[in-house]
PyMOL Python script that loads the backbone (N, CA, C, O; Angstrom):
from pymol import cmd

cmd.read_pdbstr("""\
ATOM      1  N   UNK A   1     -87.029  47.069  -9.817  1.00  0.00           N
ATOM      2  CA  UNK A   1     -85.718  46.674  -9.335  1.00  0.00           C
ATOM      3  C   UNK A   1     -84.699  46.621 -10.475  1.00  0.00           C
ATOM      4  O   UNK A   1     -83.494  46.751 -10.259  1.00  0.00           O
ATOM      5  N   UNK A   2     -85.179  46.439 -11.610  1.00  0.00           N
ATOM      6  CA  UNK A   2     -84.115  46.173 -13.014  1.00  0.00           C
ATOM      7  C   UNK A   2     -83.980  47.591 -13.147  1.00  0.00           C
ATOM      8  O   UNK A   2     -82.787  47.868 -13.275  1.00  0.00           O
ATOM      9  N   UNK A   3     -84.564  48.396 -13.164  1.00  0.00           N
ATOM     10  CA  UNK A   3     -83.999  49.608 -13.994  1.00  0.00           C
ATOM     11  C   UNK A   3     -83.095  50.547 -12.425  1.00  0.00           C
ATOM     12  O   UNK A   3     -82.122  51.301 -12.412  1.00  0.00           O
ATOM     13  N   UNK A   4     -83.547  50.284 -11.857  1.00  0.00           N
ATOM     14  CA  UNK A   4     -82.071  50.369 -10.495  1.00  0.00           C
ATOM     15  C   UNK A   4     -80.739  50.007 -10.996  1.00  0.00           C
ATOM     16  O   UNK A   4     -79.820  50.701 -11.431  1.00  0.00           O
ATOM     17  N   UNK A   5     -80.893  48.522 -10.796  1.00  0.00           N
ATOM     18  CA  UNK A   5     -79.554  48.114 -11.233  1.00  0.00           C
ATOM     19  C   UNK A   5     -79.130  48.337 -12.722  1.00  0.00           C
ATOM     20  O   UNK A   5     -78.061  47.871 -13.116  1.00  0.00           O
ATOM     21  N   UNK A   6     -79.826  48.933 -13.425  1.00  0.00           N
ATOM     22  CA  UNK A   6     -79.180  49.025 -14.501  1.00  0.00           C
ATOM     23  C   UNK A   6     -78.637  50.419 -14.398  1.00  0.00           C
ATOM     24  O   UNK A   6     -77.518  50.547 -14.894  1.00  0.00           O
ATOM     25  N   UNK A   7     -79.334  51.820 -13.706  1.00  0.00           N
ATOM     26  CA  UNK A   7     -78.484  52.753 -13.102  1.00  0.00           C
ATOM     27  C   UNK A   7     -77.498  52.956 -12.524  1.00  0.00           C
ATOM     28  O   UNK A   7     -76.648  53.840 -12.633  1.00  0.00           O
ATOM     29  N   UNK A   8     -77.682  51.457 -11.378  1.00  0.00           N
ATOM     30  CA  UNK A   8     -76.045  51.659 -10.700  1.00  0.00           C
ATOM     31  C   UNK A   8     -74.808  50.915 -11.869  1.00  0.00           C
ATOM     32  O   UNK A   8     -73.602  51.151 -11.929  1.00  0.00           O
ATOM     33  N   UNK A   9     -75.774  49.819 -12.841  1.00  0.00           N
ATOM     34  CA  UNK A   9     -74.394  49.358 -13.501  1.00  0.00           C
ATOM     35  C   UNK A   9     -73.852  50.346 -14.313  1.00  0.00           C
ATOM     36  O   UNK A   9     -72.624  50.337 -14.232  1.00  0.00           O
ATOM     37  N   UNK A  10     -74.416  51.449 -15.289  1.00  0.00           N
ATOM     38  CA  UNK A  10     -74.284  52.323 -16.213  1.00  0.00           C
ATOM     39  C   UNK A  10     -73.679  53.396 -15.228  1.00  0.00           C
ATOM     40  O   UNK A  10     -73.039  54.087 -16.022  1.00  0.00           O
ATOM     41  N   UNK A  11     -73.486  53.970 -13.956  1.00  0.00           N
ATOM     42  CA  UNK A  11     -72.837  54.831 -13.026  1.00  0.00           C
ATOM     43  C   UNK A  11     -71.684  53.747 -12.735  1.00  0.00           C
ATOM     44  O   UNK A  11     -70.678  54.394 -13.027  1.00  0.00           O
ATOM     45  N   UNK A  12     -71.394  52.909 -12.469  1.00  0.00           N
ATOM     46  CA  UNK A  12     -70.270  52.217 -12.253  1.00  0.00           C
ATOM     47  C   UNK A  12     -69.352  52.410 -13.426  1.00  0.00           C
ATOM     48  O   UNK A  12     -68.257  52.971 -13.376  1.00  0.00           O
ATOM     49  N   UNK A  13     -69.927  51.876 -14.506  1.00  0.00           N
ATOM     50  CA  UNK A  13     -69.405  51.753 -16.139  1.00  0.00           C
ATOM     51  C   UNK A  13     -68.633  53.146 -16.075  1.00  0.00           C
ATOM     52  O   UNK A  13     -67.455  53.481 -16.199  1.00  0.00           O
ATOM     53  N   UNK A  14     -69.798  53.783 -15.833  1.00  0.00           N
ATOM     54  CA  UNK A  14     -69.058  55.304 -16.297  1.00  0.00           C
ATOM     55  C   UNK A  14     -67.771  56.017 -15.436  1.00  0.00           C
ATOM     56  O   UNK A  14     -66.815  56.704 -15.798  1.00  0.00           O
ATOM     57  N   UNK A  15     -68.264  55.467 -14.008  1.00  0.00           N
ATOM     58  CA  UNK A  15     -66.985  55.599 -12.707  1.00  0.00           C
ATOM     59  C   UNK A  15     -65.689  55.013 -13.386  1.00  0.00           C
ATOM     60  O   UNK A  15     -64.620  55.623 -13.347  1.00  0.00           O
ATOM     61  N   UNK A  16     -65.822  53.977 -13.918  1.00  0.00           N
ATOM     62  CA  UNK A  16     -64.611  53.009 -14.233  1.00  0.00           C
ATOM     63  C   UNK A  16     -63.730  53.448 -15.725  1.00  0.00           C
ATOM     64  O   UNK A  16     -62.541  53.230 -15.955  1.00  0.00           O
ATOM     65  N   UNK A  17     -64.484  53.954 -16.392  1.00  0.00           N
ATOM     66  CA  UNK A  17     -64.165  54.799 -17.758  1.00  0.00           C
ATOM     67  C   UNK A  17     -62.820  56.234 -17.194  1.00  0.00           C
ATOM     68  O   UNK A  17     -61.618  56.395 -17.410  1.00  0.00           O
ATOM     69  N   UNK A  18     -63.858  56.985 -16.437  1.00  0.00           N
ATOM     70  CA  UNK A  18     -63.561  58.084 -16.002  1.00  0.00           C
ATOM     71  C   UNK A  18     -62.152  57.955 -15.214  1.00  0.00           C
ATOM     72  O   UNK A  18     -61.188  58.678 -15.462  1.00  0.00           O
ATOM     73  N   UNK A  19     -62.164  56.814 -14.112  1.00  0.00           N
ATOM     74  CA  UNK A  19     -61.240  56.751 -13.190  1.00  0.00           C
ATOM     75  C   UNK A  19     -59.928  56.263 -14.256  1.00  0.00           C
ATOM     76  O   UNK A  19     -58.882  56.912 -14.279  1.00  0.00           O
ATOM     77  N   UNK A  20     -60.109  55.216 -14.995  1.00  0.00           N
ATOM     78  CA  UNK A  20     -59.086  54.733 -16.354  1.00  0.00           C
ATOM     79  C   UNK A  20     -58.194  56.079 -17.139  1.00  0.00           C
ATOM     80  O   UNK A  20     -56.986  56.209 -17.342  1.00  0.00           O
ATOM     81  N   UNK A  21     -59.543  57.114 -17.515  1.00  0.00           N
ATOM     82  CA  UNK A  21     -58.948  58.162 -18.675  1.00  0.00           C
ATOM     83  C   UNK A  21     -57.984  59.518 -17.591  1.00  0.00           C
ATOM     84  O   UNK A  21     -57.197  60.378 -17.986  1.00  0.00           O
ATOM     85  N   UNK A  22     -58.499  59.197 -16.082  1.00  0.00           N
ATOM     86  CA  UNK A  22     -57.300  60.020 -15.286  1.00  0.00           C
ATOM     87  C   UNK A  22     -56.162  59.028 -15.287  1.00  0.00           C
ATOM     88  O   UNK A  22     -55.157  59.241 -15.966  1.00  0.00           O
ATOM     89  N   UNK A  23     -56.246  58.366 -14.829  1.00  0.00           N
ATOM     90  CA  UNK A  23     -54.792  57.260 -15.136  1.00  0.00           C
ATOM     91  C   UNK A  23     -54.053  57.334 -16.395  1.00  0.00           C
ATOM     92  O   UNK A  23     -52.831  57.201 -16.325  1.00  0.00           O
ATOM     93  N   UNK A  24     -54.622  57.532 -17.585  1.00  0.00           N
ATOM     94  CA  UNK A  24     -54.062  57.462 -18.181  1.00  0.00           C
ATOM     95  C   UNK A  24     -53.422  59.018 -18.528  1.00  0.00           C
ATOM     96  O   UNK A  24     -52.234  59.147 -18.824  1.00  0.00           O
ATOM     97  N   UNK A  25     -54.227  60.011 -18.464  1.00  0.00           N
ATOM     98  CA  UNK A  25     -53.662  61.276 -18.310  1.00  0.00           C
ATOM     99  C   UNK A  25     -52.677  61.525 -17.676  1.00  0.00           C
ATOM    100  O   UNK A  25     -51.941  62.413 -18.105  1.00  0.00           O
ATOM    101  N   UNK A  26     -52.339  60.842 -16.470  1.00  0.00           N
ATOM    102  CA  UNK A  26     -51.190  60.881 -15.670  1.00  0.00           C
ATOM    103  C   UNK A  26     -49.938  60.066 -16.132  1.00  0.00           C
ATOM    104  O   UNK A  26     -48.815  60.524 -15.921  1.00  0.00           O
ATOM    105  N   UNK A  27     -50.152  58.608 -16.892  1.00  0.00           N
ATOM    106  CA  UNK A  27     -49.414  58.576 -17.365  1.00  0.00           C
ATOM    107  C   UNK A  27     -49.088  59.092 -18.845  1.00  0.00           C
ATOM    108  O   UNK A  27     -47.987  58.706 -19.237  1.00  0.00           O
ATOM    109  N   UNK A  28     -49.563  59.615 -19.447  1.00  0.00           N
ATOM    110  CA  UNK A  28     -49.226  60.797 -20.616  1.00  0.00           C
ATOM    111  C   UNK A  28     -48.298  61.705 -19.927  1.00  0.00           C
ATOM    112  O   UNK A  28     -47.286  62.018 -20.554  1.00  0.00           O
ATOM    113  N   UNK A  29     -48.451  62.145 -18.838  1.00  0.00           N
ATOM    114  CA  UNK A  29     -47.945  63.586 -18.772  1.00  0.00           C
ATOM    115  C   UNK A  29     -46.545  63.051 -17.838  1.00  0.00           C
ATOM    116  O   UNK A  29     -45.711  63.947 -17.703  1.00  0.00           O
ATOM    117  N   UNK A  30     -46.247  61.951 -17.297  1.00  0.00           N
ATOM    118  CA  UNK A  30     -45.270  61.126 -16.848  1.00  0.00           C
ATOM    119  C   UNK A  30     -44.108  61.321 -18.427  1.00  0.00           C
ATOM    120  O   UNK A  30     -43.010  61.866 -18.540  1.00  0.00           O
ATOM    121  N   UNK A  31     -44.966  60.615 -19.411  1.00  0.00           N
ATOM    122  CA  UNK A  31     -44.216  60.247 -20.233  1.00  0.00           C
ATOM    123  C   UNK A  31     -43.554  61.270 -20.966  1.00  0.00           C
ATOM    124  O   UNK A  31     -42.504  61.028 -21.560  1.00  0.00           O
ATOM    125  N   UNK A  32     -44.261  62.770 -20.975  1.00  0.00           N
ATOM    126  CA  UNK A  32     -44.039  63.722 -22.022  1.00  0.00           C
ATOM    127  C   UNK A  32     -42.901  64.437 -21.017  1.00  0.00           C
ATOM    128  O   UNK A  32     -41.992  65.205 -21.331  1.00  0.00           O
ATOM    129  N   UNK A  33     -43.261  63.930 -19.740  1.00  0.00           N
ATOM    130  CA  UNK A  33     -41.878  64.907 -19.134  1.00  0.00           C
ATOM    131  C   UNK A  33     -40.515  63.765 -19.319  1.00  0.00           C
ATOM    132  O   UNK A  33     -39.372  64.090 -19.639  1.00  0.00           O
ATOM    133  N   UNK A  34     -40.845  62.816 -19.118  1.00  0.00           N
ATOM    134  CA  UNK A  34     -39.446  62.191 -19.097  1.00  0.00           C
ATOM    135  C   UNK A  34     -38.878  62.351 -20.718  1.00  0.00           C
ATOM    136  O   UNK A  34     -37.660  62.408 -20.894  1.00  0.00           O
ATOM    137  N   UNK A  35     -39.989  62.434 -22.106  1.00  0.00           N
ATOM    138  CA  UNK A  35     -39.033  62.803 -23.473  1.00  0.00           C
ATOM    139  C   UNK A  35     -38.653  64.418 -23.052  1.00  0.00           C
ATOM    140  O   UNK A  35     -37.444  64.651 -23.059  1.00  0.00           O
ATOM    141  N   UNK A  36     -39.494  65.491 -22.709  1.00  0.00           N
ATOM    142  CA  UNK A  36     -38.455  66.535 -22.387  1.00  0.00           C
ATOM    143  C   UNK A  36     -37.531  66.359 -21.952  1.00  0.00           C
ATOM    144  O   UNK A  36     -36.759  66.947 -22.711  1.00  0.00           O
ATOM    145  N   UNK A  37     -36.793  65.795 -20.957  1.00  0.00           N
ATOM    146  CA  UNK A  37     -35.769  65.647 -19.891  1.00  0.00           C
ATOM    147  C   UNK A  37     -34.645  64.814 -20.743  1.00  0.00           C
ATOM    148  O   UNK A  37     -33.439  65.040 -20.642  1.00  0.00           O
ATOM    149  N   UNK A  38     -35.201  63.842 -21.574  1.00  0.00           N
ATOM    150  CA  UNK A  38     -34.621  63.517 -22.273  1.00  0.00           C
ATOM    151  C   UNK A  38     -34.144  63.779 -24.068  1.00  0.00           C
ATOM    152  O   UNK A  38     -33.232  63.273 -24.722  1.00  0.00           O
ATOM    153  N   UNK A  39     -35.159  64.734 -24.427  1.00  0.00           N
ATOM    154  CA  UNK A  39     -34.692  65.865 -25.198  1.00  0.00           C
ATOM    155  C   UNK A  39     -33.728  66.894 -24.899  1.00  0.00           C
ATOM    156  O   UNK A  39     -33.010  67.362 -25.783  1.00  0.00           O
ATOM    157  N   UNK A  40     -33.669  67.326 -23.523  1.00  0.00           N
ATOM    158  CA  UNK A  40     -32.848  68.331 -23.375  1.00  0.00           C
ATOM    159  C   UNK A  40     -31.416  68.075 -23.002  1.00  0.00           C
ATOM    160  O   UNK A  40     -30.428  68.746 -23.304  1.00  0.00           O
ATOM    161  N   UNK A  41     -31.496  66.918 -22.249  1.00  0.00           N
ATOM    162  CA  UNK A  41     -29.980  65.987 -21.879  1.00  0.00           C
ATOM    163  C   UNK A  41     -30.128  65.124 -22.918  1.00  0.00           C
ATOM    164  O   UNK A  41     -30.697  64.112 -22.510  1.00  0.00           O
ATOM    165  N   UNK A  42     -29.883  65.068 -24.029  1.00  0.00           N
ATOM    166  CA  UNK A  42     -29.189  64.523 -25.011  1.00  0.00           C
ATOM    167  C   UNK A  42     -27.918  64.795 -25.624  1.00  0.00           C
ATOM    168  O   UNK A  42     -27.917  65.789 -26.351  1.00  0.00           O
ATOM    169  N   UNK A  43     -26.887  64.197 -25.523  1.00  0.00           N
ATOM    170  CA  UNK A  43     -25.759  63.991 -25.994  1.00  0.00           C
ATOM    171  C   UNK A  43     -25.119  64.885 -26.938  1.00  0.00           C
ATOM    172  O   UNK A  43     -25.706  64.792 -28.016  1.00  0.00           O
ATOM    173  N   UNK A  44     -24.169  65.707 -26.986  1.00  0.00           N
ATOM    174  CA  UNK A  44     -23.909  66.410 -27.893  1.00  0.00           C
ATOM    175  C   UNK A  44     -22.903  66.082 -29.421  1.00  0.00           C
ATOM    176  O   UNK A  44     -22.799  66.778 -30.431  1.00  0.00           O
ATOM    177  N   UNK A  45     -22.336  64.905 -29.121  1.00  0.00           N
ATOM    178  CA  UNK A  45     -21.690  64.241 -30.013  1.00  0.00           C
ATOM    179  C   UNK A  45     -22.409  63.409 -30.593  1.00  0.00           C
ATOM    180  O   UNK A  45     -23.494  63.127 -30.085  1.00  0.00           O
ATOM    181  N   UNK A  46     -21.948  62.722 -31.954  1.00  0.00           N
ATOM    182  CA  UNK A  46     -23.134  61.354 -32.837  1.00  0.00           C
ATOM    183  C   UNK A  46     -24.287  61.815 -33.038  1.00  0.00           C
ATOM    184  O   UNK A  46     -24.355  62.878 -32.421  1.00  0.00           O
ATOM    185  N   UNK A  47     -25.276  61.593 -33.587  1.00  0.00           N
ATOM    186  CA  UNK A  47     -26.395  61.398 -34.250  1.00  0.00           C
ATOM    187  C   UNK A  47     -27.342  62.451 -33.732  1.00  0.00           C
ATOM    188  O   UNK A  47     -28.281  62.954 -34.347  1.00  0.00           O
ATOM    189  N   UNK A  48     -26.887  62.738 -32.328  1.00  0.00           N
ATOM    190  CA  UNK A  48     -28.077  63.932 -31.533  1.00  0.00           C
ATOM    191  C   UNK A  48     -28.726  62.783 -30.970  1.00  0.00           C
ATOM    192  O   UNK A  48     -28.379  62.724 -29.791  1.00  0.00           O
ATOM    193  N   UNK A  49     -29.498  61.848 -31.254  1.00  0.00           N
ATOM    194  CA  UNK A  49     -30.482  60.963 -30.855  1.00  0.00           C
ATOM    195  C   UNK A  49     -30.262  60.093 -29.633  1.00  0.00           C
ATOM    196  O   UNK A  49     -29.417  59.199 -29.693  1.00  0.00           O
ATOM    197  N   UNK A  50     -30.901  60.277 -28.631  1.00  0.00           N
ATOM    198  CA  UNK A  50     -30.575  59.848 -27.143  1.00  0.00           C
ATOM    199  C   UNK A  50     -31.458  58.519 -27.190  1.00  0.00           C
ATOM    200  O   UNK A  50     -31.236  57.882 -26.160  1.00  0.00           O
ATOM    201  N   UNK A  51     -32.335  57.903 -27.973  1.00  0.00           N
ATOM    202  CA  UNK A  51     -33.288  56.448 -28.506  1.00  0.00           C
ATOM    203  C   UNK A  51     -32.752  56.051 -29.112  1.00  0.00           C
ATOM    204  O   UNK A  51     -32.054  56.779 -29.817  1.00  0.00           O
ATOM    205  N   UNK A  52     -32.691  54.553 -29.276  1.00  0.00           N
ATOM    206  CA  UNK A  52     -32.080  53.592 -30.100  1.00  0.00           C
ATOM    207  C   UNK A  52     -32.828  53.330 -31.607  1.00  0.00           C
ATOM    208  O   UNK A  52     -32.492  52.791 -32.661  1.00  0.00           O
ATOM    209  N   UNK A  53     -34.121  54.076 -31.059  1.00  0.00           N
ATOM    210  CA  UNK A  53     -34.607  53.799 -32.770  1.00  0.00           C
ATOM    211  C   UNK A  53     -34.825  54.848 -33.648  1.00  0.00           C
ATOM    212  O   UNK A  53     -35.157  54.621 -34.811  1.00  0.00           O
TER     213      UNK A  53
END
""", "prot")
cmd.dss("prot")
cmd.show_as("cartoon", "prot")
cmd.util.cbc("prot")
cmd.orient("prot")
């Protein structure tokens, strides 16, 4: 019975890893479009720089 549950905990573990590193892929690729969008509509007067830092 232990080495069961230690299959389903180590398949869970790994479900929960996996499901995290798509989330986060999605928000990567959220983020890289909104600096394009905001690379390309940037301001043509002052500094060029559309970020405050």
């Amino acid at each position: 019975m232990v080495p069961l549950l230690l299959v389903l905990l180590l398949a869970l573990i790994l479900f929960g890893i996996g499901f995290a590193v798509k989330v986060l892929w999605w928000v990567a690729i959220v983020v890289l479009i909104l600096w394009l969008i905001g690379f390309v509509a940037r301001p043509k007067g002052g500094s060029g720089r559309w970020y405050r830092w």
